[in-house]
Backbone of each chain as ProteinMPNN parsed JSONL, in Angstrom:
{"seq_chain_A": "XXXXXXXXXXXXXXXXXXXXXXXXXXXXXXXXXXXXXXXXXXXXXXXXXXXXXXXXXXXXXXXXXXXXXXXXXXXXXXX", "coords_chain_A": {"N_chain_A": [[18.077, -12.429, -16.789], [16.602, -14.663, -14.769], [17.782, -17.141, -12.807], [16.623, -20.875, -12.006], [18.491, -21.825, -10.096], [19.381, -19.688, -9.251], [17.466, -18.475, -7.741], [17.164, -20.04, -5.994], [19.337, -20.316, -4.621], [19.174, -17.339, -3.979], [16.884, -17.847, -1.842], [17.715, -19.403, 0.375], [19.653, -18.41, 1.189], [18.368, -15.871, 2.249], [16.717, -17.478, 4.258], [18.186, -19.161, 6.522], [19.091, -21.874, 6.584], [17.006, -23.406, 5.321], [15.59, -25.161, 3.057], [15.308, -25.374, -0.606], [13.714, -26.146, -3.414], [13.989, -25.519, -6.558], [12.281, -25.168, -9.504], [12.246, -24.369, -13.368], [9.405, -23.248, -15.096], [9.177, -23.225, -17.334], [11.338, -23.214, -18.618], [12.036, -20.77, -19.378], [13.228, -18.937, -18.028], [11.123, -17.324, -16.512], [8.46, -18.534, -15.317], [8.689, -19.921, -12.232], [8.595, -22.559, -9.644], [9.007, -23.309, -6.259], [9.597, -25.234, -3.785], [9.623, -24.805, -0.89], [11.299, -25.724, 2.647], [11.557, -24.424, 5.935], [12.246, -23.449, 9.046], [11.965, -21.039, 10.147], [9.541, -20.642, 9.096], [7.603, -21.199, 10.67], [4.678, -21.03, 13.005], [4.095, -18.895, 11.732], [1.347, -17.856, 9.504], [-0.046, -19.283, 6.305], [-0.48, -17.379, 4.039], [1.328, -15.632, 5.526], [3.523, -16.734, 5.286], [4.069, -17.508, 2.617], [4.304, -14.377, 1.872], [6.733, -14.056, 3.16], [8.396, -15.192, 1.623], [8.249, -14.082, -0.8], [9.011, -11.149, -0.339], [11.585, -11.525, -0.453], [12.365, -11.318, -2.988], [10.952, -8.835, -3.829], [10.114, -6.728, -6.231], [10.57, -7.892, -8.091], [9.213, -10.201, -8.362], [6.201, -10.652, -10.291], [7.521, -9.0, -12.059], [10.37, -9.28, -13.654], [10.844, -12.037, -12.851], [8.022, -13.368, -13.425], [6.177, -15.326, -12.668], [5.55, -16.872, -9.701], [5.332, -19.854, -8.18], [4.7, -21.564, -4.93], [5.286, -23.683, -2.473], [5.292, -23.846, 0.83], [6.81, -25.524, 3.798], [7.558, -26.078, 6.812], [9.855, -28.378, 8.749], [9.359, -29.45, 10.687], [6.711, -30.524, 9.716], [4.916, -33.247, 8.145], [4.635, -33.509, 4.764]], "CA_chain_A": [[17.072, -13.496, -16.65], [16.912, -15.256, -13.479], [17.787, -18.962, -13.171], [16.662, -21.704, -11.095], [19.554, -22.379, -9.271], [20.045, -18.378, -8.41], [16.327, -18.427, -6.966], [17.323, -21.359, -5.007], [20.451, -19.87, -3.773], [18.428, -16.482, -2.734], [15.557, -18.315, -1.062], [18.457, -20.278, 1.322], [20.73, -17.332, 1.708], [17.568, -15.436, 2.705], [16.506, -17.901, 5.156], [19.111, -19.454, 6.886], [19.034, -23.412, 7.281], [15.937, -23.289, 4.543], [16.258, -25.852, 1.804], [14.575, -25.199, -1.537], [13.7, -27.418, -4.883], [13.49, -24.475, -7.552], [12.033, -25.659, -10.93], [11.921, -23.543, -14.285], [8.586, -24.281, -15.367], [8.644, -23.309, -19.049], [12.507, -22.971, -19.403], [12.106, -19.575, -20.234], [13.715, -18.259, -16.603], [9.935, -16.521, -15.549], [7.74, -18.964, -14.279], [8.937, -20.826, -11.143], [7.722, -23.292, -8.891], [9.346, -23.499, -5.137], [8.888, -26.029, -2.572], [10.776, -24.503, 0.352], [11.652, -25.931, 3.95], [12.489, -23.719, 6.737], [11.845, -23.582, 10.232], [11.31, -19.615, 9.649], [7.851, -20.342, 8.647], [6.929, -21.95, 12.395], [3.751, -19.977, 13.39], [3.313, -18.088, 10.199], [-0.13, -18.402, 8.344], [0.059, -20.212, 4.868], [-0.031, -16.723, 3.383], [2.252, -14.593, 5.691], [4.859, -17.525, 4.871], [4.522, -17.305, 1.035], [4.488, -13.331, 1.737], [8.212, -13.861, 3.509], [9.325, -15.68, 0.6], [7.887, -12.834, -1.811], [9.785, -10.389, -0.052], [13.137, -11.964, -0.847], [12.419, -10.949, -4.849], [10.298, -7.774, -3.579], [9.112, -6.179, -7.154], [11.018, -8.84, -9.122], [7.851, -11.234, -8.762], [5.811, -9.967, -11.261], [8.437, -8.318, -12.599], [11.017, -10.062, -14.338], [9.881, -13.389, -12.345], [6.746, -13.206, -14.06], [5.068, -16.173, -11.414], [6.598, -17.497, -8.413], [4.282, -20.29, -7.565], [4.885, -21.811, -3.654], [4.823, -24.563, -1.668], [6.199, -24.284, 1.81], [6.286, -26.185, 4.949], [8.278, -26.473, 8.181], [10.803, -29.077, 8.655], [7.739, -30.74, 11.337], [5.359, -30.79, 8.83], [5.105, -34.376, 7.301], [4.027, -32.537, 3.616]], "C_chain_A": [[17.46, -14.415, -15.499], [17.157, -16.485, -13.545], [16.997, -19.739, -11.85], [17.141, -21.965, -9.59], [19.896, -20.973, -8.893], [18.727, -18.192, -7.604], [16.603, -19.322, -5.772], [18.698, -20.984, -4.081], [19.965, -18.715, -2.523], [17.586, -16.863, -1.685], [16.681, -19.262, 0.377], [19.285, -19.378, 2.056], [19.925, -16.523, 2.664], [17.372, -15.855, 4.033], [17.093, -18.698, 5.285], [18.419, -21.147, 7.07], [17.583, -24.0, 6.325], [16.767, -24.229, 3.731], [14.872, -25.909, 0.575], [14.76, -26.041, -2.764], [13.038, -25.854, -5.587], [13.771, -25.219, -8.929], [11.354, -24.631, -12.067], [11.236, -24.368, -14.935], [8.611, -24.584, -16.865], [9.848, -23.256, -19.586], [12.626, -21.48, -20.142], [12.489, -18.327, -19.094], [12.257, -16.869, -16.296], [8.639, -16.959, -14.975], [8.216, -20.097, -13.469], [8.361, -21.064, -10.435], [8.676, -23.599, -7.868], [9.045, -24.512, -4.418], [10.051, -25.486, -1.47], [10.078, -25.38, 1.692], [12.247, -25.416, 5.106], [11.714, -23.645, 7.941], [11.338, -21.745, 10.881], [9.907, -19.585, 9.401], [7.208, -20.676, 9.901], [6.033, -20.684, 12.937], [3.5, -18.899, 12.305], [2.322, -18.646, 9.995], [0.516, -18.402, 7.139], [0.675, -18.752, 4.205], [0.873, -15.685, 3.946], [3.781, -16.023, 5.497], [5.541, -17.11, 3.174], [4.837, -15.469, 1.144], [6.268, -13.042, 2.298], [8.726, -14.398, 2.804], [9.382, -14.846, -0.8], [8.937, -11.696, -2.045], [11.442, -10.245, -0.509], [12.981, -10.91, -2.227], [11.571, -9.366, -4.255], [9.57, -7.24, -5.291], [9.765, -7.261, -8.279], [9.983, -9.921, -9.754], [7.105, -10.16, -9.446], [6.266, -8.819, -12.252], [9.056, -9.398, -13.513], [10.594, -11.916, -14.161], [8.278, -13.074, -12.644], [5.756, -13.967, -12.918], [6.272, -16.882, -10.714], [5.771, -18.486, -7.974], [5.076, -20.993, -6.235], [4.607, -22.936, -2.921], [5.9, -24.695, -0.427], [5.992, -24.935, 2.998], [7.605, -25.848, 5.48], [9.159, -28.303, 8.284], [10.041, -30.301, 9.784], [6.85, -31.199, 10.752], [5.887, -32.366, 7.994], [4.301, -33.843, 5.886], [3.832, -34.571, 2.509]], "O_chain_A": [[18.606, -14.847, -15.379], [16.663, -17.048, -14.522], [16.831, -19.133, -10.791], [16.594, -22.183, -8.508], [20.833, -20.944, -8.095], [18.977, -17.614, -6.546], [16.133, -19.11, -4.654], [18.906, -21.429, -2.952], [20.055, -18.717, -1.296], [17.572, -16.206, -0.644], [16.041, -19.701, 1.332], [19.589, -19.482, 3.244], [20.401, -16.324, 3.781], [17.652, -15.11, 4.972], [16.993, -19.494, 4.352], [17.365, -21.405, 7.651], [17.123, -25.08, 6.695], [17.992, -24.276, 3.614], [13.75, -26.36, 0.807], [15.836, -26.556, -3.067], [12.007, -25.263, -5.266], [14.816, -25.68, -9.387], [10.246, -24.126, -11.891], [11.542, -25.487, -15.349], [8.28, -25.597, -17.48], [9.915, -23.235, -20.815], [13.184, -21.203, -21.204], [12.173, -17.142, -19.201], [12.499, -15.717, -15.936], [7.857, -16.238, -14.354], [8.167, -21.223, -13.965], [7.461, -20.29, -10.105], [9.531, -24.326, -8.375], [7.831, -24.714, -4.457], [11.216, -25.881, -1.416], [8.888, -25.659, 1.843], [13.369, -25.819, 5.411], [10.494, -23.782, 7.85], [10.574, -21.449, 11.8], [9.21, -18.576, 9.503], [6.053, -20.266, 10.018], [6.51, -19.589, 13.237], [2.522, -18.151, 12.317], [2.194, -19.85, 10.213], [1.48, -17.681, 6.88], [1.855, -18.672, 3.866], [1.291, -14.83, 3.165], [4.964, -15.747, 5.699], [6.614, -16.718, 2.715], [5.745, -15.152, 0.376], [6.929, -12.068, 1.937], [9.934, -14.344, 3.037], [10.265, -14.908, -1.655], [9.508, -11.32, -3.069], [12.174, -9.292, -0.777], [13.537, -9.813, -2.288], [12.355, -8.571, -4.776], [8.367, -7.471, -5.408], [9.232, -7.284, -9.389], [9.849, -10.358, -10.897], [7.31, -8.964, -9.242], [5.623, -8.037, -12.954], [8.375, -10.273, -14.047], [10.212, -12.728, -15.004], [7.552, -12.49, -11.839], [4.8, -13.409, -12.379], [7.398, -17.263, -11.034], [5.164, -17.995, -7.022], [6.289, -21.017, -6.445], [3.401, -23.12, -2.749], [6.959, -25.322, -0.464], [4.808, -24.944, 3.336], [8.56, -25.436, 4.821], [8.669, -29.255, 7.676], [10.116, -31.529, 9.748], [6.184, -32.171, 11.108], [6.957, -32.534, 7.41], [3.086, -33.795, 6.078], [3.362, -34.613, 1.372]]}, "seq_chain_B": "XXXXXXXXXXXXXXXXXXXXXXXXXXXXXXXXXXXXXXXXXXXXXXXXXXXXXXXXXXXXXXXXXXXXXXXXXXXXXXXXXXXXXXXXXXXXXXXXXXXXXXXXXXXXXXXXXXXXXXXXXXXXXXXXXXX", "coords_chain_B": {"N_chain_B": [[-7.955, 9.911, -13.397], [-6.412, 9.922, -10.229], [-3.437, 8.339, -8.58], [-4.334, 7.637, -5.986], [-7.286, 7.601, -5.867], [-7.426, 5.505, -7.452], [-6.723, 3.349, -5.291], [-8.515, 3.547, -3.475], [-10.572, 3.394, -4.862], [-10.413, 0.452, -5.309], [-9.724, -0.389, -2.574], [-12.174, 0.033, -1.665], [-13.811, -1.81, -3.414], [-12.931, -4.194, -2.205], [-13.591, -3.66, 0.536], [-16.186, -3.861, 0.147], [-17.337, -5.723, -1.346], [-18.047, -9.387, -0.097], [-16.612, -11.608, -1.245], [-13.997, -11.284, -3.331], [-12.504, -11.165, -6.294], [-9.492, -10.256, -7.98], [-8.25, -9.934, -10.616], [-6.621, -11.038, -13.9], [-7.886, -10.796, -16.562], [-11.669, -11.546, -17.329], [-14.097, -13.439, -15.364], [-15.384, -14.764, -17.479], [-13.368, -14.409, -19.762], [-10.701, -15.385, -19.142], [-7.638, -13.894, -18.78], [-5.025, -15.303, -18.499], [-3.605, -18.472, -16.947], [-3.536, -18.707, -14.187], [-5.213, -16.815, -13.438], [-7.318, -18.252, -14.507], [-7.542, -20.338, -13.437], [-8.026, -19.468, -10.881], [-10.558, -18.822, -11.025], [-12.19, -20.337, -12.414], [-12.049, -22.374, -9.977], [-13.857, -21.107, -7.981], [-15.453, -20.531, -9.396], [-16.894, -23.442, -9.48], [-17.732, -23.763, -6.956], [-19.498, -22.411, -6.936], [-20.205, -20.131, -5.625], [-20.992, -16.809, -5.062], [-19.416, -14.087, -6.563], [-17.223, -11.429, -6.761], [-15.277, -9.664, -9.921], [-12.466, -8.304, -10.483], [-10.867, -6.896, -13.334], [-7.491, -6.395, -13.924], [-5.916, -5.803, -15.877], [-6.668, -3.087, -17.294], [-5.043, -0.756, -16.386], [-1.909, -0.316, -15.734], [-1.461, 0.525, -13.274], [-3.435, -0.169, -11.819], [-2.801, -2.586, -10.507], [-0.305, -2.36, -9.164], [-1.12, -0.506, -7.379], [-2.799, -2.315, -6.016], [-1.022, -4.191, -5.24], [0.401, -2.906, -3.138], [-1.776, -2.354, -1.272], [-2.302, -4.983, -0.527], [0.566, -6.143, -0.167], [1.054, -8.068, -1.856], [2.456, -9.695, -4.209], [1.487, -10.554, -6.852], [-0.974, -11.713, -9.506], [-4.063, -13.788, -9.713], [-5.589, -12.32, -7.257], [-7.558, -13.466, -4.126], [-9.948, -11.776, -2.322], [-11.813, -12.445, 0.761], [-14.082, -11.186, 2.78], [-12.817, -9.054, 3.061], [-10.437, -9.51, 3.978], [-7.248, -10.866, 2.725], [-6.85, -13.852, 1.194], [-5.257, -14.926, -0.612], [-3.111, -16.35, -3.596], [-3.283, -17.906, -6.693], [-2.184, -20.613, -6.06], [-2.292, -20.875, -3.444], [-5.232, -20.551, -3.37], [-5.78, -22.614, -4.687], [-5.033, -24.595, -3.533], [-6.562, -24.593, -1.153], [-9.268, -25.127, -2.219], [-8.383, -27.561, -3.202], [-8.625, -28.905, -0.002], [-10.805, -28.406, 0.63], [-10.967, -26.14, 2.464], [-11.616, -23.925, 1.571], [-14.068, -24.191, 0.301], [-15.322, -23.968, 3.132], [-14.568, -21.95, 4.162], [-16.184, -20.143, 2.528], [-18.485, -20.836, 3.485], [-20.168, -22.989, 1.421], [-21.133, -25.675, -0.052], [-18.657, -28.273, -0.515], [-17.838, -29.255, -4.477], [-18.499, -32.086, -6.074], [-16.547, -32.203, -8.402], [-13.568, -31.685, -10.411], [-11.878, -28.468, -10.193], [-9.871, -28.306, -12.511], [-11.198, -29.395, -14.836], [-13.354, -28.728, -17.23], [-13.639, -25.496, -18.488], [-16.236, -23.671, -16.018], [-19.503, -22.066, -16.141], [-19.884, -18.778, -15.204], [-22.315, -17.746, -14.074], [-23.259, -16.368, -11.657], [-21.192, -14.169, -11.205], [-19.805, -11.039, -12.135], [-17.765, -8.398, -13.818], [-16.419, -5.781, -12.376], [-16.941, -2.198, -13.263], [-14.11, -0.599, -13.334], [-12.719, 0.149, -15.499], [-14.452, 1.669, -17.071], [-13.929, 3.943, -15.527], [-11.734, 5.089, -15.602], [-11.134, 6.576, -17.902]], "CA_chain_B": [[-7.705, 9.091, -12.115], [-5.049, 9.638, -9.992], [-3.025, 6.731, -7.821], [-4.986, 7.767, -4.692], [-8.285, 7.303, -6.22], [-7.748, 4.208, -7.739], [-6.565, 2.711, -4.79], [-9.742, 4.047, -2.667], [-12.047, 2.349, -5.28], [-9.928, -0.61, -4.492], [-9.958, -0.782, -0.86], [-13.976, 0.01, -1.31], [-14.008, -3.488, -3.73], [-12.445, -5.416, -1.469], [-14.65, -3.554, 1.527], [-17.93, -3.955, -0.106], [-17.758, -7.608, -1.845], [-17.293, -10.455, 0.796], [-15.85, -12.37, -2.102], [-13.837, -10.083, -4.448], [-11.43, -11.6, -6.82], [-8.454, -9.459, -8.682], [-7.729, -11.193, -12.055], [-6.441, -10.653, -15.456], [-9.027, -10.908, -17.877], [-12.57, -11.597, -16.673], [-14.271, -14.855, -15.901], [-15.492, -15.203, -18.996], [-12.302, -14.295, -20.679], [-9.293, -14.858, -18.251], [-6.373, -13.411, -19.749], [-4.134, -16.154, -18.114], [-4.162, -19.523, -16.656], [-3.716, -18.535, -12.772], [-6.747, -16.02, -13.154], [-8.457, -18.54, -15.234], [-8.105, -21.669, -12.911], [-8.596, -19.054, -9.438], [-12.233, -18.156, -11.085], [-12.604, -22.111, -12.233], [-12.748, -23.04, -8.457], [-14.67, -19.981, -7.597], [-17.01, -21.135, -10.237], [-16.992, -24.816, -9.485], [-18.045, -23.984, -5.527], [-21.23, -22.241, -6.848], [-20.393, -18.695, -4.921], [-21.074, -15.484, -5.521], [-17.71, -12.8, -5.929], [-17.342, -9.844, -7.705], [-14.161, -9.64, -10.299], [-11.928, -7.089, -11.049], [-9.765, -7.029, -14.599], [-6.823, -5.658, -13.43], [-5.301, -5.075, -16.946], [-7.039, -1.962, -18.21], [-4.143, 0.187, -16.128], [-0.962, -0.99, -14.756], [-1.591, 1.36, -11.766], [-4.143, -0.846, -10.726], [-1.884, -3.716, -10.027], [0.264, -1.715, -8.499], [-1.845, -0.224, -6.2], [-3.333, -3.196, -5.269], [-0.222, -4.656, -4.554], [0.42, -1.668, -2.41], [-2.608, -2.391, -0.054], [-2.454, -6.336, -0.186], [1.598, -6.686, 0.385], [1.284, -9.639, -2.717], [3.026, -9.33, -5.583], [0.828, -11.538, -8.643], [-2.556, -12.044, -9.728], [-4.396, -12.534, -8.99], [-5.524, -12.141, -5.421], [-8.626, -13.135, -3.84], [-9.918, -11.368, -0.597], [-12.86, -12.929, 1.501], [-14.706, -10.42, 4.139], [-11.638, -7.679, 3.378], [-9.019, -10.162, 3.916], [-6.049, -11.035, 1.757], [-6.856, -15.165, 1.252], [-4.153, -15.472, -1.031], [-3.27, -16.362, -5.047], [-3.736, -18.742, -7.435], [-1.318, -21.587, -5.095], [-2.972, -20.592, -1.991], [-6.714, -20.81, -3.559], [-6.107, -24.012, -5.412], [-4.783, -26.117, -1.906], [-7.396, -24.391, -0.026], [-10.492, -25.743, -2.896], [-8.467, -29.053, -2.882], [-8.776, -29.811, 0.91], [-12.016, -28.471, 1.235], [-10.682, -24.977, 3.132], [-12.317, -22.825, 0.532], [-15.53, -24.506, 0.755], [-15.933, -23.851, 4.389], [-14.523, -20.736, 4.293], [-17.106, -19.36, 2.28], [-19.848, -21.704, 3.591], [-20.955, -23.725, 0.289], [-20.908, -27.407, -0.023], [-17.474, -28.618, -1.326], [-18.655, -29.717, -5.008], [-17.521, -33.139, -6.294], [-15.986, -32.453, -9.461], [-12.249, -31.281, -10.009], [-12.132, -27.149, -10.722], [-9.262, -27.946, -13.888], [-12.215, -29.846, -15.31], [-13.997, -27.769, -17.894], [-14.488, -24.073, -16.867], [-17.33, -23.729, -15.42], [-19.882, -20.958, -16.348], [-19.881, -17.68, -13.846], [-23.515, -16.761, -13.702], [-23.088, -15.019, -10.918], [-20.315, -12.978, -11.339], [-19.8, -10.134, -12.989], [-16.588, -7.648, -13.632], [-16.492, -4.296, -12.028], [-16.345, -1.738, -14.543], [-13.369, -0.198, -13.247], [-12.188, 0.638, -16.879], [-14.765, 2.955, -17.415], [-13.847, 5.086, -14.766], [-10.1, 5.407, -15.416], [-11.323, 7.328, -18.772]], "C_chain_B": [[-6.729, 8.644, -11.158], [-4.775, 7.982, -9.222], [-4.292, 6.954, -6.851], [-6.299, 7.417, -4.608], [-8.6, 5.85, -6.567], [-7.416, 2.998, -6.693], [-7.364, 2.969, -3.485], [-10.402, 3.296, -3.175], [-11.312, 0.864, -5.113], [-10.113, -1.54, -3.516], [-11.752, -0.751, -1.027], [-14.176, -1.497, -2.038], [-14.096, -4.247, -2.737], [-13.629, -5.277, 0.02], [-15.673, -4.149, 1.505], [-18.08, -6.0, -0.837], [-17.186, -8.545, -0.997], [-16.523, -11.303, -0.156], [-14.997, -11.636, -3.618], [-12.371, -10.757, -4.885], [-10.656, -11.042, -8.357], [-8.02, -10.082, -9.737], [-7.085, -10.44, -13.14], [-7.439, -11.238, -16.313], [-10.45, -10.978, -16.966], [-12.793, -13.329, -16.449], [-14.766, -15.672, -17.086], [-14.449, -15.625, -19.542], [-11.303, -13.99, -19.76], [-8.27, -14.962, -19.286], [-4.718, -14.548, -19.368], [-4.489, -17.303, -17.391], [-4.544, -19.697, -14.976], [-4.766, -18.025, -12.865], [-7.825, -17.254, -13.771], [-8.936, -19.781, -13.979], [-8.406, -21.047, -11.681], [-10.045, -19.17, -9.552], [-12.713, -18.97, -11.342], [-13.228, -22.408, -10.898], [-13.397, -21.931, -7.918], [-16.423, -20.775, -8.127], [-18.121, -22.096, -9.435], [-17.778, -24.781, -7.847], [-19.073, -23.01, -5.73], [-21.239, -20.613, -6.247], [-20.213, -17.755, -5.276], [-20.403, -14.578, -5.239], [-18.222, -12.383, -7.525], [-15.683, -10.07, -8.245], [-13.956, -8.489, -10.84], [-10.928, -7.769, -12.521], [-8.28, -6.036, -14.14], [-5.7, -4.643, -14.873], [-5.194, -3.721, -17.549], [-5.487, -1.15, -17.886], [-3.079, -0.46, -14.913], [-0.855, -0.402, -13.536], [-2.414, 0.253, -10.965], [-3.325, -1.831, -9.73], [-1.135, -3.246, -8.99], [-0.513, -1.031, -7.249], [-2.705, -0.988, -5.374], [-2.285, -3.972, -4.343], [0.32, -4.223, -3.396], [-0.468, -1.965, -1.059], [-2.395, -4.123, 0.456], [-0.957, -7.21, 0.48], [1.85, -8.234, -0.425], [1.776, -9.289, -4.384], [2.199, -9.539, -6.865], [-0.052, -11.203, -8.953], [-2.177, -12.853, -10.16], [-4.99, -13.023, -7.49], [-6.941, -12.574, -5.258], [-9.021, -13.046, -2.098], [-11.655, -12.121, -0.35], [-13.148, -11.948, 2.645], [-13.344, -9.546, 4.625], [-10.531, -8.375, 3.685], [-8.628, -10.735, 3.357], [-6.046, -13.036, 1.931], [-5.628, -15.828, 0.514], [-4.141, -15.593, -2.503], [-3.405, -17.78, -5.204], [-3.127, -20.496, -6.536], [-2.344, -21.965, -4.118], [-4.917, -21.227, -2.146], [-6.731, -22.257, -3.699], [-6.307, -25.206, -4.051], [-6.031, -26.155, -0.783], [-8.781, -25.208, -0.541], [-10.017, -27.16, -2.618], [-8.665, -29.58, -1.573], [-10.175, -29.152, 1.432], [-11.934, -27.066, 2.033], [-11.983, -24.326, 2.467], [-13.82, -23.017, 0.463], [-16.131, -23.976, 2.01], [-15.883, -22.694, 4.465], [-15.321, -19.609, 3.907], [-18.656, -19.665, 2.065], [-20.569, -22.523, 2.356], [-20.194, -25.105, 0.385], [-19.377, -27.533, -0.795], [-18.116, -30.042, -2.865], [-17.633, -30.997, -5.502], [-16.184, -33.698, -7.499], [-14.525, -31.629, -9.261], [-12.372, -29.955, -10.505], [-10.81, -26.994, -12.121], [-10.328, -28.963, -14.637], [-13.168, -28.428, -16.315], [-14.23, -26.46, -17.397], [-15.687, -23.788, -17.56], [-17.971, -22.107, -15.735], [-19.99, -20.482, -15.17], [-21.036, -17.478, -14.343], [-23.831, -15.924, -12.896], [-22.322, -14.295, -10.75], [-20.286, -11.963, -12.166], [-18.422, -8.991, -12.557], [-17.236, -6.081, -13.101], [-16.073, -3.325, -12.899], [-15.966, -0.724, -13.741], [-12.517, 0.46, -14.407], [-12.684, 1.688, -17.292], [-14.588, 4.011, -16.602], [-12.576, 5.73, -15.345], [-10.22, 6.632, -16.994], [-11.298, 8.8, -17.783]], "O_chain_B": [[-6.249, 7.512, -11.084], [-5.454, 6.954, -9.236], [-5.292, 6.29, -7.122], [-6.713, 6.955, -3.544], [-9.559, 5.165, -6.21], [-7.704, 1.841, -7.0], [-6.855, 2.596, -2.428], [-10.976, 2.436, -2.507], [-12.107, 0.07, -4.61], [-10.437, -2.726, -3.444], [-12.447, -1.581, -0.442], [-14.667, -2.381, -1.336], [-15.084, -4.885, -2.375], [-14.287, -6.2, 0.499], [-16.168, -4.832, 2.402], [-18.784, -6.995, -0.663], [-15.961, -8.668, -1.0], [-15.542, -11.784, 0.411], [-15.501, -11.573, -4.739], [-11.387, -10.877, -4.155], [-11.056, -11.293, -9.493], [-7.202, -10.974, -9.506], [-7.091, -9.209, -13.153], [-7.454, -12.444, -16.559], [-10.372, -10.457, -15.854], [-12.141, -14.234, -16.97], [-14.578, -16.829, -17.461], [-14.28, -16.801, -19.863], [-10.946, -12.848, -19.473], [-8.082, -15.729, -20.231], [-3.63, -14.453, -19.936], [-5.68, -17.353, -17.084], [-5.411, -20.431, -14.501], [-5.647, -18.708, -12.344], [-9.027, -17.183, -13.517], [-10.078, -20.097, -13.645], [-9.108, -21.791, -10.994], [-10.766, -19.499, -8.611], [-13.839, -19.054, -10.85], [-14.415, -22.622, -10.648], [-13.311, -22.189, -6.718], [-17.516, -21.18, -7.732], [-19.265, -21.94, -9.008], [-18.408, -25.793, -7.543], [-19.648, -22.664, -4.699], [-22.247, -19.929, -6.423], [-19.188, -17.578, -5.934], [-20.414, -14.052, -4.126], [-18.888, -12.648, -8.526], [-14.842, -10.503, -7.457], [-14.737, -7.766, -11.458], [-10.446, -8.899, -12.597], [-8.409, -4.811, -14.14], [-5.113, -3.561, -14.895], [-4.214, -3.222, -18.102], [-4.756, -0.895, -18.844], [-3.278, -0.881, -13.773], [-0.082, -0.899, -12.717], [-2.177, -0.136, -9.821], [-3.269, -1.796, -8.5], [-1.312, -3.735, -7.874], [-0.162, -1.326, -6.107], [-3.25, -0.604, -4.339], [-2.459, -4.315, -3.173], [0.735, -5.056, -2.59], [0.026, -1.841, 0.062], [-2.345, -4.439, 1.644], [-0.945, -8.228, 1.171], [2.479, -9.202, 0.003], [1.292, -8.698, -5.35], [2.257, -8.751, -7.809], [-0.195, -10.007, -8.699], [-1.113, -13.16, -10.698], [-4.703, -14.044, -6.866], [-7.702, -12.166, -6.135], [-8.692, -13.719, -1.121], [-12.48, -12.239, -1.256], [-12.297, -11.953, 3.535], [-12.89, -9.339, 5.75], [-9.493, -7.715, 3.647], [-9.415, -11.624, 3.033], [-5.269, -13.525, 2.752], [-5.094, -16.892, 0.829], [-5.098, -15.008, -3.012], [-3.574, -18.639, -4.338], [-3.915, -21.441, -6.565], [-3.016, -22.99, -4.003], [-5.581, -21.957, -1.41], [-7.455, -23.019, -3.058], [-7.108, -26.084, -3.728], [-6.406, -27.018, 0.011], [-9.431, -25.852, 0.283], [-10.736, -27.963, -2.023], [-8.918, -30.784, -1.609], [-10.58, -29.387, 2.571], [-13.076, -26.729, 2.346], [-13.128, -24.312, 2.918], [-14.642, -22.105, 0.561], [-17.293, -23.57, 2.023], [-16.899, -22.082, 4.793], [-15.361, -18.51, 4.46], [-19.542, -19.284, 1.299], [-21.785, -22.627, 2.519], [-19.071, -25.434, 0.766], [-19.125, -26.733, -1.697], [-18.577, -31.163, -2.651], [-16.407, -31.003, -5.397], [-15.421, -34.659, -7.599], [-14.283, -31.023, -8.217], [-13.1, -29.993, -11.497], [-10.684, -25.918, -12.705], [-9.529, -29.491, -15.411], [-13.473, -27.336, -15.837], [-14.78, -26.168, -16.335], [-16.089, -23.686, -18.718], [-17.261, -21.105, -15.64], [-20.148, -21.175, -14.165], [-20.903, -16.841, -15.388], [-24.501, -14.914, -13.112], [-22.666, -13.434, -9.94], [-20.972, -12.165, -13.168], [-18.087, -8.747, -11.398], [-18.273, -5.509, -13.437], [-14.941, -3.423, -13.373], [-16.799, 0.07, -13.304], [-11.656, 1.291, -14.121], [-12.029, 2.607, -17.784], [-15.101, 5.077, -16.941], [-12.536, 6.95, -15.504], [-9.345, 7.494, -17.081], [-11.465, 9.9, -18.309]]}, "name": "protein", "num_of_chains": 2, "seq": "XXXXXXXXXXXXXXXXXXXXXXXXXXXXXXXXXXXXXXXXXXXXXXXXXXXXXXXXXXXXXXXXXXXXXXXXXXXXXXXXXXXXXXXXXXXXXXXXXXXXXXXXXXXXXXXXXXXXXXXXXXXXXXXXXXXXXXXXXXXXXXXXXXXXXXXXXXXXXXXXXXXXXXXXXXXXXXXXXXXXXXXXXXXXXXXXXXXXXXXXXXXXXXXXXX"}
């Protein structure tokens, strides 16, 4: 069962210099909520960003991570 | 019905309905709260999409995921392209994106506000084929 704090590790390890707020929504380690920051997303569209943060977990989202929900921006973006 | 098939009538969904949205359950009866609140603001903006149930056969999912490169439901495509899930829809209805995007007035009420009857939608009966 995945935790929080190991989503939040992959999502940084993944993308280098990225900083993530990972919150277990129901306490039951399968629906999480992201807000990532990385300069990796610069010129991505909304959804090829959330699709490079997908990738990290590849069949795990909807897998064991049941929902991954997303919120990312760029380190320019005033969010 | 093999994979290959079901992910032909698929790609033809997504071809043929400019508004075609991948769910669990229907809008009537969404089987979860992401499908329920994607087809809410669907509702709530008055426009006319076609829904799939993706439950009947876990192939589907899978083979959707396959063409779309998105892991969840559920998904909704606009004019064959991949708009995004339940996250993606919601930010796009709250700033008004989603409105424009599929030309209808942005309406004034909030889409977690009562759901909203689908009169114009209707599920693709994709279930009876897979028999």
């Amino acid at each position: 069962m995945p935790s929080a704090d190991e989503l939040k590790m992959r999502i940084e390890q993944a993308l280098p210099g990225s900083t993530a707020a990972v919150e277990d929504l129901t306490g039951g380690g399968d629906h999480f909520r992201a807000e990532i920051v990385s300069d990796r997303f610069a010129g991505l569209s909304r959804i090829e960003q959330h699709q490079l943060v997908y990738s990290i977990f590849g069949a795990e989202v909807g897998g064991p991570i049941h929902a991954l929900s997303l919120k990312t921006s760029t380190p320019g973006d005033t969010a | 019905m093999t994979n290959d098939e079901i992910r032909s009538f698929l790609q033809q969904a997504i071809d043929e309905n400019p508004v075609m949205l991948f769910m669990k359950g229907t809008p009537d009866q969404p089987a979860c709260g992401f499908s329920m609140r994607s087809s809410a603001a669907l509702n709530a903006l008055g426009v006319k999409y076609a829904a799939l149930d993706i439950l009947p056969d876990p192939r589907i999912r899978e083979e959707l995921s396959a063409i779309s490169n998105w892991p969840t439901i559920p998904q909704l495509f606009v004019n064959g392209k991949l708009v995004g899930g339940c996250d993606i829809m919601l930010e796009m209805y709250e700033s008004g994106e989603l409105a424009d995007m599929l030309g209808v007035e942005q309406p004034e009420d909030e889409p977690e506000a009562p759901v909203q009857e689908a009169p114009q939608s209707g599920p693709i009966g994709l279930e009876n084929r897979l028999s």
